[in-house]
Every structure is written in C-alpha cells, then in structure tokens.
TORKOL-4160 file (C-alpha; in steps of 0.2 Angstrom, whole numbers, padded with zeros to 4 digits, m for minus):
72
<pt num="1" X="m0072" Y="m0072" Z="0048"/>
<pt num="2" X="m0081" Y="m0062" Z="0034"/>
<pt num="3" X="m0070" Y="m0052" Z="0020"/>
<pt num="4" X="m0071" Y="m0034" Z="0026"/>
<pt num="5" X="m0061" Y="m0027" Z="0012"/>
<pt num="6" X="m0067" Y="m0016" Z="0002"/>
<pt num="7" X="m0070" Y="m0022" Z="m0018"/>
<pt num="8" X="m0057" Y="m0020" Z="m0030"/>
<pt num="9" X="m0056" Y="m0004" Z="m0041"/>
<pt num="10" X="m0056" Y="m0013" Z="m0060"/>
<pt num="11" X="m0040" Y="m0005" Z="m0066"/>
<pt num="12" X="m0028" Y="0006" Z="m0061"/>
<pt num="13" X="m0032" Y="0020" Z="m0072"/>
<pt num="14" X="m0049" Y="0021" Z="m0067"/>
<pt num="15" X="m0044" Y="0023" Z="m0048"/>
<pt num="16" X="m0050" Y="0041" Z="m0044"/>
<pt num="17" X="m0035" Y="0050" Z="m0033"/>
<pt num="18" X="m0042" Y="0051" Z="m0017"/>
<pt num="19" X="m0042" Y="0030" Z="m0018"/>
<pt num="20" X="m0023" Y="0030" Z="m0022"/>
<pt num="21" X="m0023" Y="0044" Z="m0007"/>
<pt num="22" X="m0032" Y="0032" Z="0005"/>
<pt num="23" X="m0022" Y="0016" Z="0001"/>
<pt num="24" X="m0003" Y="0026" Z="0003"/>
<pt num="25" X="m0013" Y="0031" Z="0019"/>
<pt num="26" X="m0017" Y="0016" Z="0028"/>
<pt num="27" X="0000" Y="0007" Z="0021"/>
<pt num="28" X="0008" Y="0020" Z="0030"/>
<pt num="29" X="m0001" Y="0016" Z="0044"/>
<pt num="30" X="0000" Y="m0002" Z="0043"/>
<pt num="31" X="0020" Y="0003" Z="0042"/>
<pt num="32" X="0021" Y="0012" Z="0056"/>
<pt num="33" X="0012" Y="0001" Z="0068"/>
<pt num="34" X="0023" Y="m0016" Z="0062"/>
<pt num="35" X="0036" Y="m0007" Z="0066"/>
<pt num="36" X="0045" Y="m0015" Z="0049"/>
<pt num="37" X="0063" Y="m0020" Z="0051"/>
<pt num="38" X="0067" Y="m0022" Z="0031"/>
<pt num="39" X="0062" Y="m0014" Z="0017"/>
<pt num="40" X="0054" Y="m0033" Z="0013"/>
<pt num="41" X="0042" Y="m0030" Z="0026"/>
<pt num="42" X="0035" Y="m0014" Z="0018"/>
<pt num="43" X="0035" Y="m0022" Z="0003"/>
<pt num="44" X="0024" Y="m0034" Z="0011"/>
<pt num="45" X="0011" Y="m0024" Z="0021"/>
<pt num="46" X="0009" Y="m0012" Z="0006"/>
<pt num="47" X="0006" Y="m0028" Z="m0008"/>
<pt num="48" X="m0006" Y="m0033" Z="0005"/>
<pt num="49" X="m0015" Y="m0015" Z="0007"/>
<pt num="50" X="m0016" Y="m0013" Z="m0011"/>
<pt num="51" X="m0023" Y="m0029" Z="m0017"/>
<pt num="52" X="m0021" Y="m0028" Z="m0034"/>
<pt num="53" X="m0030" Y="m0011" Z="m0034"/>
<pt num="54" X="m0013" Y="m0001" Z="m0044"/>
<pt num="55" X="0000" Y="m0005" Z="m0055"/>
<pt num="56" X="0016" Y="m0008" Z="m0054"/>
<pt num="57" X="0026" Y="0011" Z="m0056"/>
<pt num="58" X="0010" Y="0016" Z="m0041"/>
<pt num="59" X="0015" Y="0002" Z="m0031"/>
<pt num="60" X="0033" Y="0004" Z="m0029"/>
<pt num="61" X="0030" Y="0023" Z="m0027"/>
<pt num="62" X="0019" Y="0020" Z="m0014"/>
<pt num="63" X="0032" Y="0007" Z="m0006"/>
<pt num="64" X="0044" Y="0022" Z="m0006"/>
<pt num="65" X="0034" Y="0035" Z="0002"/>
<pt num="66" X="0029" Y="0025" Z="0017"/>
<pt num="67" X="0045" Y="0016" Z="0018"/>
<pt num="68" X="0055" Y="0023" Z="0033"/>
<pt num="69" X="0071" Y="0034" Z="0029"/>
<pt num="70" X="0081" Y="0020" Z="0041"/>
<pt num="71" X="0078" Y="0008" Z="0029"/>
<pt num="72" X="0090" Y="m0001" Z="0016"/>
C-alpha cells in the first residue's frame, strides 16, 4: 500500500500554525473514533498523527487537548 502521508515539516519551529491546527485536529479525531480507553492510547494515536512533525512541549499539549476529560 503506497505511503499517503503527507511529508514531514523539517522543524518544529518552521511549522506554520494552521499545520499544528490540522494535526490537533485529526488526532482529535483519530481519539474520538478509537474510542481510547487510557490515556496510553492517546498517547499513541497522537505519536502516530504527528510523526515527528512537533517537539516535545507541542506534543504533550496536544496529547492534553484531545485527551478525553474521563481519562486518568
């Protein structure tokens, strides 16, 4: 199956805001239809959406925004 990803953005402080928005997006969505169980899971699905494309402080908020309230 081809790769149908899009290319990576070469550093994190060269990715535009409406990128960062579009990634918390579809993790949120990717979230949501999992139906994640642990907060490992959204850890997961949001490493997976964001490929290298943010640093560390931008990952974990993003892990926190789409991270269900229910969650530990």
């Amino acid at each position: 199956m081809p790769d149908k990803r899009l290319p990576p953005v070469p550093s994190s402080t060269d990715c535009s805001p409406a990128r960062l928005q579009q990634l918390k997006l579809i993790a949120a969505a990717r979230v949501s239809a999992a139906r994640s169980a642990s907060r490992q899971q959204v850890t997961d699905i949001v490493r997976v959406t964001v490929d290298d494309e943010v640093d560390t402080s931008t990952f974990r908020a993003i892990v926190a925004d789409v991270a269900p309230d229910t969650l530990d």
